[in-house]
C-alpha positions in Angstrom: 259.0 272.9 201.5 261.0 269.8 200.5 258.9 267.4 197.7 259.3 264.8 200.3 256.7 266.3 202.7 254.7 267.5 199.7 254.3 263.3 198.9 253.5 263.1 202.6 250.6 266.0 202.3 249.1 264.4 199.4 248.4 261.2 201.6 244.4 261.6 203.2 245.2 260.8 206.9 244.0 257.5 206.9 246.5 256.4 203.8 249.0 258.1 206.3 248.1 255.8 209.0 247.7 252.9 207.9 250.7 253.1 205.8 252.6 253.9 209.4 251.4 250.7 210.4 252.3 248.5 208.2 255.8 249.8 208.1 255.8 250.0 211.6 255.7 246.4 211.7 258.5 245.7 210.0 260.4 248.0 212.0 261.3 245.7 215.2 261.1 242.4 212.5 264.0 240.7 211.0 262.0 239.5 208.6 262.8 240.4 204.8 259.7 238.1 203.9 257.2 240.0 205.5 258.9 243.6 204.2 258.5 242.1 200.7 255.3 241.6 201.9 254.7 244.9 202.6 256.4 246.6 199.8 253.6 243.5 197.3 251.2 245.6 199.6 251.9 249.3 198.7 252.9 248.5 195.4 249.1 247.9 194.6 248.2 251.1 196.4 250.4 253.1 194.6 252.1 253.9 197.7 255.8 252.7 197.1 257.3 256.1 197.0 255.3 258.0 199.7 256.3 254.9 201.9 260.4 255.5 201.6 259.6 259.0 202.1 258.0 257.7 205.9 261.2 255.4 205.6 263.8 258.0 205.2 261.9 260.2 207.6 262.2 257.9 210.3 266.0 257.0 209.4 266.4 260.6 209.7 265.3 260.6 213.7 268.5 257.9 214.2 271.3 259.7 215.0 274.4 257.4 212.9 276.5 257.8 216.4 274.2 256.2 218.9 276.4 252.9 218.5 279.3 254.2 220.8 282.3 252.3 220.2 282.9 249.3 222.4 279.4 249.6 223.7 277.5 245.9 223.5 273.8 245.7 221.9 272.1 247.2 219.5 271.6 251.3 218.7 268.2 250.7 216.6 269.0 251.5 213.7 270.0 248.0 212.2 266.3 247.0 210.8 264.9 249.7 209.6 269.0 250.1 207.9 268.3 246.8 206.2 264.5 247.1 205.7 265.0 250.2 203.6 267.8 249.0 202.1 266.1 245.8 200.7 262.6 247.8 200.0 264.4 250.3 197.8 266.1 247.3 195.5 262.8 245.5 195.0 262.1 248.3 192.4 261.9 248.5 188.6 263.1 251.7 188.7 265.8 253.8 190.8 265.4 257.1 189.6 262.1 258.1 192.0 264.3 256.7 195.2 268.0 258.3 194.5 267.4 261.0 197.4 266.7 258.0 199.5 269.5 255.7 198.9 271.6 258.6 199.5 270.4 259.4 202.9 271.0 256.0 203.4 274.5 255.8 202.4 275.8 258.6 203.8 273.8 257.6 207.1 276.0 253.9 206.7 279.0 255.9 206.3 278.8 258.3 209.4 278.3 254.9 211.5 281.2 253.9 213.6 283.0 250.5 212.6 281.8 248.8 215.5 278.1 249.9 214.6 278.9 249.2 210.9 280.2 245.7 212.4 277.0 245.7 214.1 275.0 246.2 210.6 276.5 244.0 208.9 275.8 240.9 211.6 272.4 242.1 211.3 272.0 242.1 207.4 273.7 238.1 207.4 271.3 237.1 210.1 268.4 238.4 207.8 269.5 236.9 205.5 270.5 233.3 206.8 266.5 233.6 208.5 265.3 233.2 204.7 264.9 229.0 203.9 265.9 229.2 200.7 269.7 229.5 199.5 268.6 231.0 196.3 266.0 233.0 197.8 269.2 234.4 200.1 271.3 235.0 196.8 269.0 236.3 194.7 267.9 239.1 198.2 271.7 239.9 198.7 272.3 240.4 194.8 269.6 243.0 194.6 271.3 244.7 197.3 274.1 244.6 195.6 272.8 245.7 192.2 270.7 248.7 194.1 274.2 250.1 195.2 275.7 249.8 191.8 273.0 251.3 189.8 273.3 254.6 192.5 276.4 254.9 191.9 276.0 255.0 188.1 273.1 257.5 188.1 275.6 259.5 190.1 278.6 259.3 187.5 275.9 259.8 184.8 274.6 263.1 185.9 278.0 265.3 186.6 278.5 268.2 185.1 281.9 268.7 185.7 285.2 266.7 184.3 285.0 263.3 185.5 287.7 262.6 187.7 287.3 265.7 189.7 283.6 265.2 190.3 284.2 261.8 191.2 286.3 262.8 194.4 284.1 265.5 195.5 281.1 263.5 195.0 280.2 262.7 198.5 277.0 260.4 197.3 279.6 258.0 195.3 282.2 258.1 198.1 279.6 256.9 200.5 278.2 254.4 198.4 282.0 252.8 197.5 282.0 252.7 201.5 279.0 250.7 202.1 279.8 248.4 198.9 282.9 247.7 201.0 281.1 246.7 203.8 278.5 244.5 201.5 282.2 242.8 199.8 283.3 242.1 203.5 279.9 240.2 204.4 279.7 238.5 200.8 284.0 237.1 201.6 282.3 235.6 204.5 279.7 234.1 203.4 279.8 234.2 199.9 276.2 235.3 198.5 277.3 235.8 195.4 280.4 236.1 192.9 283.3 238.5 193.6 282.1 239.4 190.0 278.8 241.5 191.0 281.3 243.8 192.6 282.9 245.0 189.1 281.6 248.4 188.7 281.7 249.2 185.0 280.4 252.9 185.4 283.7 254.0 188.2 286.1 252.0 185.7 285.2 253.7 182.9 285.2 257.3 184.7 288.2 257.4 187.2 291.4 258.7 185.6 294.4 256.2 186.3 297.2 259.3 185.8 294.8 260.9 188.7 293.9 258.2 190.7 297.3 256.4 190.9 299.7 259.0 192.3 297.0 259.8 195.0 297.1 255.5 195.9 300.5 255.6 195.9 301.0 258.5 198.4 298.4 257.9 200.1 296.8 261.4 200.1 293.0 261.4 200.0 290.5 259.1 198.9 291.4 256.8 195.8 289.3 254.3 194.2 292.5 252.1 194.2 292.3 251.4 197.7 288.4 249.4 196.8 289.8 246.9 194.5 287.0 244.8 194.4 285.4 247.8 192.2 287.3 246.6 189.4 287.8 243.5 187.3 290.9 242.1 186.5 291.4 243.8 183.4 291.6 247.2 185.3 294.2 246.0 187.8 296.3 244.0 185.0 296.6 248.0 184.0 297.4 249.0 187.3 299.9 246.3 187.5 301.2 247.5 183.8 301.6 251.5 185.1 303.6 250.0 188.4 306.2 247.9 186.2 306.6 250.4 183.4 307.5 253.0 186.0 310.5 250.7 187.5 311.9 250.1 184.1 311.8 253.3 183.4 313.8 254.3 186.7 316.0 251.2 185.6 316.2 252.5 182.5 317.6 255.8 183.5 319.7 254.5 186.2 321.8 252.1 183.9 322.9 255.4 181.8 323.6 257.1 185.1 325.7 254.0 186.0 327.5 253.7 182.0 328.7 256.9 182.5 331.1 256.5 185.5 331.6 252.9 185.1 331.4 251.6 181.4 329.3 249.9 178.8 325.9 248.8 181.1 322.8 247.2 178.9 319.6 249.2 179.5 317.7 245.8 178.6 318.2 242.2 180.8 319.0 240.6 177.9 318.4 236.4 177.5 320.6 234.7 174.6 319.3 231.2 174.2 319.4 228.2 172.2 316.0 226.4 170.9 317.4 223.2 172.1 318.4 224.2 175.7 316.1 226.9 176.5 315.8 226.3 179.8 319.3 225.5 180.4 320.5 228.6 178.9 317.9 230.9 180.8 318.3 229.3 184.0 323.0 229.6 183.5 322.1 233.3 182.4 319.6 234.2 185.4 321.9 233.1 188.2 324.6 235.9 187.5 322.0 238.6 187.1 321.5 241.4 190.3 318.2 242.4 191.3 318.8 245.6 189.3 318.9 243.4 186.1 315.9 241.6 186.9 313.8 245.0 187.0 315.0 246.0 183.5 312.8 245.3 180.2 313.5 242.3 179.1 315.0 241.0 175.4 315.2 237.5 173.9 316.9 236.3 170.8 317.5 233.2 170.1 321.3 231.8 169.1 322.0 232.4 165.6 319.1 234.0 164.6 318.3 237.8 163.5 315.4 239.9 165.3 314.6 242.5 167.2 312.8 241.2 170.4 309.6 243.9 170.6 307.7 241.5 172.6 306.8 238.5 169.9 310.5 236.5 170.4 309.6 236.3 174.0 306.2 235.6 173.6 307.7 232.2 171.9 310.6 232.1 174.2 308.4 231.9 177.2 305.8 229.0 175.3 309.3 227.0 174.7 310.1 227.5 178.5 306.5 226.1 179.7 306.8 223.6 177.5 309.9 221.9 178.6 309.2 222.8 182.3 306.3 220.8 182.1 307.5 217.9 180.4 307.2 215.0 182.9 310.5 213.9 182.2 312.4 217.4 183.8 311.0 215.9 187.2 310.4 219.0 189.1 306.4 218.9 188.7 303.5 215.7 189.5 301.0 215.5 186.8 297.4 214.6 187.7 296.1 212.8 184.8 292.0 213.8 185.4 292.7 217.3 186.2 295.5 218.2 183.6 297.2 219.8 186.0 300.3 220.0 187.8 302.2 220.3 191.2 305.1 220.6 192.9 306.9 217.0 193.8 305.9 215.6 197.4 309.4 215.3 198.9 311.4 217.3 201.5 314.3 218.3 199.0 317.8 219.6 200.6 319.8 219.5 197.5 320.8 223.0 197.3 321.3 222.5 193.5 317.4 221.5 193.4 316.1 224.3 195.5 318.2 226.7 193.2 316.5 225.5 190.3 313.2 226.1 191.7 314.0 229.7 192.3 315.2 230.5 189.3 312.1 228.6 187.9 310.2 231.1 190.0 312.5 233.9 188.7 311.2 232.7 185.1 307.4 233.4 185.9 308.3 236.4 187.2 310.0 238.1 184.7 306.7 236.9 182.4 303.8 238.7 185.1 306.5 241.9 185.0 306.9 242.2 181.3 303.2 241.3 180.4 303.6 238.0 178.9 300.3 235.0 179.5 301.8 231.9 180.2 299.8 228.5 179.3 301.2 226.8 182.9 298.9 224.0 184.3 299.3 225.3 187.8 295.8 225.1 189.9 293.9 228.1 191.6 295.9 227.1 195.0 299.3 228.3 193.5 298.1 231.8 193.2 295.9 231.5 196.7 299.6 230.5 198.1 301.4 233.0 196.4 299.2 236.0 197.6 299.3 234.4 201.0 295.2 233.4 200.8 294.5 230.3 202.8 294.0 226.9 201.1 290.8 224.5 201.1 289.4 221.1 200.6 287.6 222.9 197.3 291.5 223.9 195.9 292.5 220.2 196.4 289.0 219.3 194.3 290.6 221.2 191.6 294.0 219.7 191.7 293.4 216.2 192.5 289.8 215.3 191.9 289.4 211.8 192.8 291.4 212.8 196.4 289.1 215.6 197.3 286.0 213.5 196.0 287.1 210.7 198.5 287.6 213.4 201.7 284.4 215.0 200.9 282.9 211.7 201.2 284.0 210.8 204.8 283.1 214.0 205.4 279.2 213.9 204.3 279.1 209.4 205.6 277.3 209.5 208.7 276.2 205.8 208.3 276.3 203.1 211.3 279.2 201.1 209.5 281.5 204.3 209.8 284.1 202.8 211.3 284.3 199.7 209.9 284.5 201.8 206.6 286.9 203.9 207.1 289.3 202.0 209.1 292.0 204.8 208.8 294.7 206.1 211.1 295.8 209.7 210.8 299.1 208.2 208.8 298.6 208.5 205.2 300.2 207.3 202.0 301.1 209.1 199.1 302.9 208.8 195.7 306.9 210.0 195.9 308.4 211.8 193.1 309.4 208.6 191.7 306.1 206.7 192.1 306.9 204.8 194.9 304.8 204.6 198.2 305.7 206.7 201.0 303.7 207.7 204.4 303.5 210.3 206.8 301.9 211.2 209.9 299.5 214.2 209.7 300.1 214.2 213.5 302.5 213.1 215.9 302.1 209.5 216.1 299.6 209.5 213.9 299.5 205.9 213.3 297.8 205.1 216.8 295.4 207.9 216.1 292.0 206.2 214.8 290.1 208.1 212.3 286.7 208.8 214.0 283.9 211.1 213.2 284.7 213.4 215.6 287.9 214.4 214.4 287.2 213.4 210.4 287.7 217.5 210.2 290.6 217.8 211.7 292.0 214.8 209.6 290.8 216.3 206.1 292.1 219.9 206.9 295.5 218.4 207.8 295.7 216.6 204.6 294.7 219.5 202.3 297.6 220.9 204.6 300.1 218.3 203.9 299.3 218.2 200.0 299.6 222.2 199.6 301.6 223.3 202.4 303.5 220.8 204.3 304.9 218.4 201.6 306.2 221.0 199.3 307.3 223.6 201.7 311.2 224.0 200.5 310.2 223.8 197.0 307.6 226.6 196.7 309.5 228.9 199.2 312.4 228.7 197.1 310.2 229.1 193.4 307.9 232.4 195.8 311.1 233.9 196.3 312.1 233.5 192.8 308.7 235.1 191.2 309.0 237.7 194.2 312.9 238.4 193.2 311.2 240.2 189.9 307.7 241.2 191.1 307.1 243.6 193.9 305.2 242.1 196.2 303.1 245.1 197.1 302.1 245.5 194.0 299.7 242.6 193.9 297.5 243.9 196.5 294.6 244.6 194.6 294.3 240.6 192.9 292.3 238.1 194.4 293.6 234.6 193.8 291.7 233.9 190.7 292.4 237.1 188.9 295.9 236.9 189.1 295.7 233.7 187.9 294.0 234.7 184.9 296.2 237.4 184.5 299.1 235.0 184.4 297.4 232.4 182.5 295.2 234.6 180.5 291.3 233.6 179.8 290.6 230.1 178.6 287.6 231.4 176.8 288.3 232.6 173.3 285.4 234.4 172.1 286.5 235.4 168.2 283.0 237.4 167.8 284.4 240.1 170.4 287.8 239.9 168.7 286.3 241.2 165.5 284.2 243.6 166.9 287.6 244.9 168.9 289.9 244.3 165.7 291.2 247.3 163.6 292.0 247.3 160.0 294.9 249.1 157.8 294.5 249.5 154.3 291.2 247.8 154.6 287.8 248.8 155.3 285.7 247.6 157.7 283.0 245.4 156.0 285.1 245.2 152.6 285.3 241.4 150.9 288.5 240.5 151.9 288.3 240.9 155.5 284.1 239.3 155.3 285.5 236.3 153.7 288.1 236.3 156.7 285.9 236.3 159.8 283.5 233.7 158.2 286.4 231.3 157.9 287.7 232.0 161.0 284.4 231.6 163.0 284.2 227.7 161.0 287.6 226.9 162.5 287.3 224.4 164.7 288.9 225.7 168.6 292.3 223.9 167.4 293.0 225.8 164.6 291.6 229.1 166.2 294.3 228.7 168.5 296.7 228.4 165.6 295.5 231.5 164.2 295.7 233.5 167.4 299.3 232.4 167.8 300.4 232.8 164.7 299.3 236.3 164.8 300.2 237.4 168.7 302.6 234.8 170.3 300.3 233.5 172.5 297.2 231.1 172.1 295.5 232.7 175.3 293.3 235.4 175.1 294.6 238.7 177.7 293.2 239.1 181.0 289.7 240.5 180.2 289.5 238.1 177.2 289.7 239.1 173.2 288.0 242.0 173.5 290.4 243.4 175.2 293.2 242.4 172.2 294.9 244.8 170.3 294.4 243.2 167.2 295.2 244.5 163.5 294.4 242.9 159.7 296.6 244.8 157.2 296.3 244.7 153.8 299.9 242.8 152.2 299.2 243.9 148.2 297.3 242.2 145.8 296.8 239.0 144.9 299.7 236.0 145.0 300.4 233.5 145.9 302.1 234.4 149.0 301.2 232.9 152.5 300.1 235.4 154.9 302.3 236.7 157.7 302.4 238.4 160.9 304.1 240.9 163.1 303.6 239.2 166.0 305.3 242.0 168.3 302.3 244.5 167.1 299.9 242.1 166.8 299.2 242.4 163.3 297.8 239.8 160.6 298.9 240.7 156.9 297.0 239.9 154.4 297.0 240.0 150.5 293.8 240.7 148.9 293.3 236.9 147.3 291.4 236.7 144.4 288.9 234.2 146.0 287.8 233.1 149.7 288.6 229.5 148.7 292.2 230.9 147.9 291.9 233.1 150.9 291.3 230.0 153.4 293.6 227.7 151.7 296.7 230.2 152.0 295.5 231.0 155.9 295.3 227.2 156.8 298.8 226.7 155.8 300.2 229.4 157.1 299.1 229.1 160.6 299.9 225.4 160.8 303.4 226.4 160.4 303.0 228.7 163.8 304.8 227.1 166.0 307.9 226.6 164.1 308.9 230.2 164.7 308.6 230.3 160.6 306.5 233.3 158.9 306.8 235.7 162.1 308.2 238.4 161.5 
């Protein structure tokens, strides 16, 4: 006798009854309200667990395949789907209902896709029948949360190795299933962050040297092919195992190749000059084949010793942004509110112009494939574009503020003086690469096309189209070609637009209390004087010269994807006292430090050493 019925049995017959009917009514109901209600209800009786019992029992007596495909209505099993789904994450506790949820999962899983379809429609329109856009949220986040915390009781209670569990484990498997179908709705409708789909407990567990070949071949199931399981730090990994594997083929190839036909670098190698970076990078990329652009990459810099084991081209690629970027190079528009930039507004057929953008293109390609963050003021709707995601009024809010402020205006105007306000034709003006005035016509003879509120829509979505799309069409094919010349494509799958983005840019956010809870130590202890006295200076920095620090000792002034926490970050000891300024390998990441005799001499000899970080001096 299962301990389900035993709950059941304990019930007097009227407790049965009555608790029959109250779930009975909320059987036929859309209404989450009133099963909220019911669950206030039970909750005071004591009854919460002997009602998912009657729950479950009655899911049970649904047979997952009444939903033939193709076939129109509903199979009945949509409500009481959702009903126990939302009654189960209005507990404190999960533990008492695990055998529940998994009934429920693996009874989502059997469905068919057009009964899952089916589901799903029936879970938004639930939803969207609560008042209350929080209320909505805060229902759908619960949901969300319920499946999460299953799956981690799940992980947390194997008993075999992890990996292997993990794929047998048919609970979990159903569960990743139905949190795919709960990501789907949420992309439609967006409930809630792409964030609350992180799982922490199935990042932590799966094995990338198992999961990874199994993706790639496509044999079996593979946690790889739910992406929106893991953060961005996870797929930056992913992305890291996929371009190590290509060098490595590179690698082996060149040597192949120097045997039979001479002398062949293993390395793409970039010999530049501090005053022409770009100019040099740009001569030197042109000649390269597609086999060079897959190889690791080395930098040094004209007349200058070092071995380039990552730091050189962390600097080489800051020099590169830099003079990019400058207004002067012309190639970019500055907005002056947002800080950020964009390709010129001008149909370009100089093929000399729409080379440069390619190899500008090649230039932030060979940074994504050989790990380097690059500090480039591009918006969110560069990465959208790149990974083929549609743009939106909300990306040109972002870019151009005071443009998207003004079209989301006439949007929301319904006043009586409409047209006398907004006077416009669908022929628009715009500032040229060179500042002067130039127009265009959103539509065929757009100028004798009155704005009007009917077609406001149309005339907003086909000038977000003209700013991202239309106007700079030549120019970003030729620089997504160029990226796309070093990355392979395919292997970007798994990012949405904003985590590539920070995995490009790295994370704005520089929280130094994770990086020294994160940071190792050689030839120090953990807690001794010397590295105290350190972290309480550094944590008074103001942000400026915390970015100074964190240069001088990486490269870079970004944190990695996934923030400083997830920096490899070292503080060696450099002797005993001196005078000398510290130092830094910047390649390893490492800070060396001499064990000064005081923390005013301490601070004193840090402040001056970092403010000489970007002169290239002190990194060794």
């Amino acid at each position: 006798m299962t301990s389900e019925n035993t709950n059941l049995q304990k019930l007097r017959p009227s407790q049965k009854e009555g608790m029959e009917s109250i779930i009975a009514t909320t059987r036929t109901s859309p209404d989450l309200v009133l099963v909220r209600d019911v669950y206030s209800t039970l909750h005071q009786q004591g009854a919460v667990l002997n009602a998912t019992t009657l729950y479950t029992t009655y899911l049970e007596k649904l047979d997952a395949s009444a939903c033939p495909a193709g076939q129109s209505g509903s199979s009945g099993h949509e409500i009481p789907v959702i009903h126990l789904l939302y009654f189960l994450s209005l507990g404190s506790e999960l533990y008492p209902f695990a055998p529940a949820l998994l009934k429920l999962c693996s009874f989502i899983d059997q469905l068919d896709p057009d009964a899952k379809d089916k589901l799903g429609m029936t879970l938004v329109l639930s939803l969207e029948a609560i008042d209350a856009k929080t209320e909505r949220q805060a229902v759908f986040q619960k949901i969300v949360a319920l499946v999460h915390s299953f799956i981690m009781i799940r992980i947390a209670n194997v008993d075999s190795p992890v990996p292997l569990t993990l794929l047998c484990d048919d609970g979990i498997m159903a569960a990743v299933t139905f949190l795919e179908l709960l990501n789907d709705i949420n992309n439609e409708n967006d409930y809630v962050s792409f964030e609350e789909f992180y799982n922490d407990a199935i990042k932590e567990a799966i094995s990338m040297k198992e999961d990874y070949p199994r993706w790639k071949s496509s044999s079996g199931f593979s946690f790889f092919n739910y992406p929106f399981l893991l953060d961005s730090h996870a797929k930056g990994d992913i992305l890291k195992i996929e371009n190590m594997i290509t060098m490595r083929h590179e690698l082996q190839d060149s040597f192949f190749r120097a045997m039979f036909i001479g002398v062949n670098s293993p390395y793409l190698h970039l010999e530049v000059r501090r005053d022409h970076v770009v100019r040099d990078s740009v001569a030197q990329l042109t000649s390269k084949t597609a086999h060079d652009l897959k190889k690791q990459l080395r930098v040094s810099f004209v007349g200058e010793e070092g071995i380039d084991d990552g730091g050189i081209q962390k600097e080489f690629f800051q020099m590169v942004v830099k003079e990019i970027f400058n207004p002067n190079h012309g190639m970019f528009q500055y907005d002056t509110e947002s800080r950020l930039c964009w390709f010129s507004k001008e149909y370009i057929t100089d093929p000399g112009v729409i080379e440069e953008y390619h190899l500008l293109g090649r230039l932030l390609g060979l940074a994504i494939y050989n790990s380097n963050t690059l500090e480039i003021p591009f918006p969110t709707a560069l990465f959208k574009k790149l990974l083929h995601t549609p743009v939106t009024l909300e990306d040109l809010l972002e870019l151009d503020p005071a443009l998207g402020r003004g079209l989301q205006n006439l949007l929301a105007y319904d006043n009586a003086d409409f047209q006398e306000l907004y006077d416009w034709t669908f022929q628009i003006q715009y500032d040229g690469p060179t500042g002067t005035r130039q127009t265009h016509d959103l539509k065929t003879h757009g100028a004798s096309i009155q704005l009007t509120r009917e077609n406001r829509s149309e005339f907003v979505q086909l000038y977000v189209d003209f700013i991202f799309n239309k106007a700079v069409a030549t120019a970003f094919q030729s620089f997504s070609d160029g990226v796309y010349s070093v990355v392979d494509r395919d292997s970007l799958v798994f990012f949405r637009a904003e985590e590539f983005q920070q995995l490009v840019v790295g994370c704005p956010d520089l929280d130094f209390k994770a990086l020294e809870e994160n940071a190792k130590y050689d030839g120090w202890e953990d807690g001794s004087v010397i590295v105290n006295q350190f972290w309480e200076i550094v944590h008074a920095m103001d942000l400026e010269d915390q970015k100074k620090l964190l240069f001088f000792t990486t490269g870079s002034d970004r944190a990695p994807v996934g923030g400083l926490g997830n920096l490899s970050f070292v503080i060696a000891r450099n002797g005993p006292d001196c005078d000398r300024l510290p130092t830094s390998h910047t390649c390893y990441n490492i800070l060396l430090l001499n064990e000064y005799a005081s923390k005013e001499k301490l601070e004193e000899r840090l402040r001056k050493a970092i403010s000489f970080a970007h002169c290239g001096f002190f990194l060794l």
